[in-house]
C-alpha positions in Angstrom: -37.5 -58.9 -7.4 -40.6 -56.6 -7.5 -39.7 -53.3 -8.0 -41.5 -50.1 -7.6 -39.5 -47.5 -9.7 -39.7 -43.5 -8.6 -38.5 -40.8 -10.8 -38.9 -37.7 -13.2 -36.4 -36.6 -15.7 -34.0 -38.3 -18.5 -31.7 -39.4 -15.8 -33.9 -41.3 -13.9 -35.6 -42.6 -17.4 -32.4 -44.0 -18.1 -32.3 -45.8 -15.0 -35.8 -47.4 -15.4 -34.7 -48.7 -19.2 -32.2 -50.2 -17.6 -34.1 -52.2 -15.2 -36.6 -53.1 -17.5 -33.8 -54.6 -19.5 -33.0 -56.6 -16.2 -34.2 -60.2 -14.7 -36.3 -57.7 -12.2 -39.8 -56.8 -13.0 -41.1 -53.3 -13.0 -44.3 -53.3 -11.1 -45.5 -50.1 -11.4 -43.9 -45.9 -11.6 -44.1 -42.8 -10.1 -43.5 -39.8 -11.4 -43.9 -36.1 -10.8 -47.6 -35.0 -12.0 -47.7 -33.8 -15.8 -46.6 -30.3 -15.9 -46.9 -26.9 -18.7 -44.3 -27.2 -20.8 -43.1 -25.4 -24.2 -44.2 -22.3 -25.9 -47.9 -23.4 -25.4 -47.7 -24.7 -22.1 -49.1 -28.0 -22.9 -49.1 -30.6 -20.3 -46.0 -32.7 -21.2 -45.8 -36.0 -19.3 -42.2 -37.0 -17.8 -39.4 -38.6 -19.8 -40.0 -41.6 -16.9 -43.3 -41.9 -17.5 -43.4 -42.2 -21.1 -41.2 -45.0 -21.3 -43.4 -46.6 -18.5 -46.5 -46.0 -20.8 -44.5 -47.5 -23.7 -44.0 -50.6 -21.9 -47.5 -51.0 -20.5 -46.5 -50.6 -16.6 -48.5 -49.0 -14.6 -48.0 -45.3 -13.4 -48.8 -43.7 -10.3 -48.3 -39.5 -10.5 -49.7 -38.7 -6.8 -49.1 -35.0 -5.5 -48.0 -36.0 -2.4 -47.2 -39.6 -0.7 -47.9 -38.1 2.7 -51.8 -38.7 2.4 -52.9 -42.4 3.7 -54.4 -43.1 0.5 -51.1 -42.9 -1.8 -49.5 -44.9 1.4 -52.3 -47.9 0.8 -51.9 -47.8 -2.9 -48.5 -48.1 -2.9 -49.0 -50.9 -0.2 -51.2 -53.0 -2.6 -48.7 -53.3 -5.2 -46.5 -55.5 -2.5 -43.2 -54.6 -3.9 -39.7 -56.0 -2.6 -38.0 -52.8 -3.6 -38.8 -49.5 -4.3 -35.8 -47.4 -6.4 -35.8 -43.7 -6.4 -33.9 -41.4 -9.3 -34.3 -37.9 -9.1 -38.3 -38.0 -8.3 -38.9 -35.3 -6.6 -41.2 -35.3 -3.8 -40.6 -36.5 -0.4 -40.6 -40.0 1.1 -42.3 -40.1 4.6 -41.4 -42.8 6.8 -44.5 -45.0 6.4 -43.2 -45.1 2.8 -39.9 -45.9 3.3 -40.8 -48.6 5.5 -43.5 -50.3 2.7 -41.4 -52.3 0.7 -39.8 -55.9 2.1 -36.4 -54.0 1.5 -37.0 -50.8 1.9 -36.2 -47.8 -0.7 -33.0 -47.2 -2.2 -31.9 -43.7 -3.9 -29.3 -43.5 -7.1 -27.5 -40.6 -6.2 -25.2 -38.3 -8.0 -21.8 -37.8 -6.4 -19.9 -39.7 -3.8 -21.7 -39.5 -0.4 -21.4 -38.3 2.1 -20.1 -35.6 -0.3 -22.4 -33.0 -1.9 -25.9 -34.6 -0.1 -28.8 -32.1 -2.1 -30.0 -30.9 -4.8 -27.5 -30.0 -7.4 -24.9 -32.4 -6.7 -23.4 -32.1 -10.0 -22.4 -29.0 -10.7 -21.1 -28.5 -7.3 -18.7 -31.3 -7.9 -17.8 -29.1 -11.0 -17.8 -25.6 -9.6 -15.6 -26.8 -6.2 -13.1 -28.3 -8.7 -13.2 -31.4 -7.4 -11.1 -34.2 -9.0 -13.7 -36.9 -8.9 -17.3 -38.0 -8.8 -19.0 -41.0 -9.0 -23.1 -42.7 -8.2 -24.1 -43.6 -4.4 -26.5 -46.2 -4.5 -27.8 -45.7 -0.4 -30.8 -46.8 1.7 -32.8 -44.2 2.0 -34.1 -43.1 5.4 -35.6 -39.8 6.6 -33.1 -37.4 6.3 -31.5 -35.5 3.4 -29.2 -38.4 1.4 -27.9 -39.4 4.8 -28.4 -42.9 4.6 -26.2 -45.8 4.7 -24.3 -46.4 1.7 -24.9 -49.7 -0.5 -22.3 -49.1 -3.1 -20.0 -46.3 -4.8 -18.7 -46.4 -8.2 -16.5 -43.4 -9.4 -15.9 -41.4 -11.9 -12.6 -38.5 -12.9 -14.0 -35.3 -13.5 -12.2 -33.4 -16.4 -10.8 -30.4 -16.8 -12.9 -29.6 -19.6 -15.9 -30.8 -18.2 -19.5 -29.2 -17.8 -22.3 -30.1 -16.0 -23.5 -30.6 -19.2 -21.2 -33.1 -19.6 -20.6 -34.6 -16.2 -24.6 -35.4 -16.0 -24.3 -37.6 -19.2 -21.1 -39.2 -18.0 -23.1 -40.5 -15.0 -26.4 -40.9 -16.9 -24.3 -43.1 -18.3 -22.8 -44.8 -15.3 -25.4 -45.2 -12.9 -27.8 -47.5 -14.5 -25.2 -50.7 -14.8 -24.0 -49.5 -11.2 -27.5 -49.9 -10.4 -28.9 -53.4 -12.0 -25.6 -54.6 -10.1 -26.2 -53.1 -6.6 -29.9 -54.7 -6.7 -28.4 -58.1 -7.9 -26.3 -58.1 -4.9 -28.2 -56.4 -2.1 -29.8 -59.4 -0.2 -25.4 -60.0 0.2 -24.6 -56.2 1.1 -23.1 -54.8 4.5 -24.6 -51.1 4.3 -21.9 -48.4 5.2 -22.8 -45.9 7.7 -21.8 -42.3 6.3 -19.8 -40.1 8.2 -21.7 -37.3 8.7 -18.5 -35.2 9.9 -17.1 -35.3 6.0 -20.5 -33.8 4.8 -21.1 -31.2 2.6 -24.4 -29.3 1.1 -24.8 -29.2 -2.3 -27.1 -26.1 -2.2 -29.9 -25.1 -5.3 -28.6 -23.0 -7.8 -29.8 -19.6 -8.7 -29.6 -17.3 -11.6 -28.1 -14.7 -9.4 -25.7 -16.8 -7.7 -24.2 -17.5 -11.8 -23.3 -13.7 -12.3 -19.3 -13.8 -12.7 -17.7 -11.5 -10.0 -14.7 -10.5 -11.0 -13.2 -10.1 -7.5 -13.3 -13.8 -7.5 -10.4 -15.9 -8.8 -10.0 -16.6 -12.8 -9.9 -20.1 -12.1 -13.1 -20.0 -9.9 -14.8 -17.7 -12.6 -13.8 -20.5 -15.1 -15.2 -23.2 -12.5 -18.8 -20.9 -12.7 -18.7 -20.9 -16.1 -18.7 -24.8 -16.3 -20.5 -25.6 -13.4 -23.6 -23.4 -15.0 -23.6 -24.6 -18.6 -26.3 -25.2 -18.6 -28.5 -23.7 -16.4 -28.6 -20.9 -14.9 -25.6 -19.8 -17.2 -22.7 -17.4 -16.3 -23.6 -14.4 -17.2 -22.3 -10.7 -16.7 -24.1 -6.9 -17.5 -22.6 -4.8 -20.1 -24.1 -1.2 -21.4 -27.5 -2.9 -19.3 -27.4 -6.3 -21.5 -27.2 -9.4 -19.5 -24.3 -11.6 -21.4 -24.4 -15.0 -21.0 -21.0 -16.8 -21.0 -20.6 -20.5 -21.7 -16.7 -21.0 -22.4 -14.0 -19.8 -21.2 -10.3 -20.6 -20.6 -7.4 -19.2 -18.4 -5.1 -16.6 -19.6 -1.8 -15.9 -18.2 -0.7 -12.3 -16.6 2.6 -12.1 -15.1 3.0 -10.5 -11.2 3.5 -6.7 -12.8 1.4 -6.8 -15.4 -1.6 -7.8 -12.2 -0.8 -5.0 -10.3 -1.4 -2.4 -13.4 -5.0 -3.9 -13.8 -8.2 -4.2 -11.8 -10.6 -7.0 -11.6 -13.0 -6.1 -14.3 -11.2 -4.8 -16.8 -11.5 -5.6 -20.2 -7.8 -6.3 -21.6 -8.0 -6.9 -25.0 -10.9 -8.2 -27.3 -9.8 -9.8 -30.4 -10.6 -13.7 -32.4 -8.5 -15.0 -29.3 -11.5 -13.8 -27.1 -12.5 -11.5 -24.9 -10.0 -10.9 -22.1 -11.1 -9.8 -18.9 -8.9 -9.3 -15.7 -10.1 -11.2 -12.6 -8.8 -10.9 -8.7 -5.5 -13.1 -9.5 -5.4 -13.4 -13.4 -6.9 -13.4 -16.6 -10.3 -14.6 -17.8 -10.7 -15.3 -21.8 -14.1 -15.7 -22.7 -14.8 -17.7 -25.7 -18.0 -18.1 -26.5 -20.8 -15.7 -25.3 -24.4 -14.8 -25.8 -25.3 -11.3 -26.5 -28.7 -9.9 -25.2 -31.4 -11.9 -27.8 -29.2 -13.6 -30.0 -27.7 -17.1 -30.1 -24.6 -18.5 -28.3 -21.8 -17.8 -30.9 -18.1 -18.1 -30.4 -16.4 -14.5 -29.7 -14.5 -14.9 -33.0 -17.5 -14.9 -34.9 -19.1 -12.0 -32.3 -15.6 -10.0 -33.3 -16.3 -10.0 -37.0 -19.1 -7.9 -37.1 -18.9 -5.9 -33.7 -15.5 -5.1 -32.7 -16.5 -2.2 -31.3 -18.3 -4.2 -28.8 -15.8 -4.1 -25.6 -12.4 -1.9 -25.5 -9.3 -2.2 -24.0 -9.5 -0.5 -20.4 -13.1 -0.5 -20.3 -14.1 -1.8 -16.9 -17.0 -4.4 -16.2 -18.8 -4.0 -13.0 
């Protein structure tokens, strides 16, 4: 088939490499507009288009596809197929409707679950058990439409973002290449929309740890935003940003004698910190303009740094 390919970052470059290692052929890219990037806020073209440039296809970086002229070029390229991995900009109808079979969207959990923008790491931070890539026809609305194929993957308990995003980096371009092979032969799958959920933006503020919250939700946080925005939590008026932790254990009487907040003990086991139901150990931090360091290393030379009793806010 002809394929137009749409998409940005490293997850959607990874997708492309792997149709250009397929029997399709790559007609042409689009990709987000070259942005500032870097201490000197150089333009720094897309991970999507520089393997598009490497392989001599041509690449389309419009501001919008709404505009009748981005509508006519994409027209002229007469594509069967148009695939779409984490582009970024909005399909109109008159798009979705150019190609012989329409656009298809690699997405990032297992739909109708977590339809957004940060599928990912709400997966991680709802504690879910699985994931997996949707391959869907794409129609107007936001990842509503019909489902192609779903491949799955187990989410561990050890898992980050971080982590989970390579893990389906990994699976989603095979998934892919086979989906396309066979889509002339698929029965599309209606989603229910009743079984929906949002898989809201992030925000920086939204990654502070509040320690009225459950230990094992603060632990979810921690993992769901490594690695962006990052946990984090104020101390003496120094952001802290925390990227491991693990669950302690506090016994019913020992609960009732603390408040969430309070710093337990901090020692090379970590820093323990007592949360709504339990205990939080924090195990790697980053102190207020230095590097991420593990708290046995942070203990050495500031031990000073929390006490026991000392509550966090």
């Amino acid at each position: 088939m002809r394929i137009v390919f749409a998409g940005t970052p490293d997850f959607a470059a990874s997708h492309l490499s792997a149709l250009l290692d397929s029997e399709h052929e790559v007609i042409g890219v689009y990709t987000q507009p070259d942005r500032p990037a870097g201490r000197g806020k150089k333009l720094s073209a897309s991970a999507v288009k520089q393997l598009a440039l490497a392989h001599q296809i041509d690449v389309y970086q419009p501001d919008t596809l709404k505009s009748i002229g981005a509508q006519e070029t994409l027209a002229s390229l007469q594509a069967d197929l148009m695939i779409v991995v984490a582009y970024g900009l909005i399909l109109p109808k008159a798009v979705l409707n150019t190609p012989r079979l329409g656009c298809i969207n690699v997405h990032g959990s297992l739909l109708p679950k977590w339809r957004g923008a940060a599928p990912i790491q709400r997966a991680v931070w709802a504690g879910d058990s699985k994931t997996g890539v949707t391959i869907m026809q794409m129609d107007e609305g936001l990842d509503t439409g019909d489902i192609l194929a779903t491949f799955e993957l187990d989410i561990e308990a050890s898992d980050t973002s971080a982590s989970l995003y390579a893990k389906l980096a990994d699976l989603g371009p095979p998934s892919l290449v086979k989906t396309i092979n066979d889509i002339e032969s698929i029965k599309p799958l209606a989603q229910n929309n009743e079984e929906a959920t949002h898989a809201a933006k992030l925000s920086k503020q939204e990654a502070y740890l509040d320690w009225q919250q459950s230990a094992e939700q603060l632990e979810r946080n921690i993992r769901a935003f490594n690695p962006w925005p990052v946990a984090w939590f104020s101390h003496n008026e120094q952001v802290i940003k925390v990227w491991k932790a693990e669950l302690g254990s506090q016994t019913n009487s020992e609960a009732l004698l603390t408040k969430p907040g309070e710093v337990l003990k901090f020692d090379k086991s970590g820093l323990h910190i007592a949360s709504l139901d339990g205990v939080l150990i924090i195990t790697e931090m980053q102190l207020a303009g230095k590097k991420a360091q593990a708290v046995d290393q942070i203990v050495n030379g500031q031990a000073q740094l929390f006490s026991a009793g000392e509550q966090l806010v």
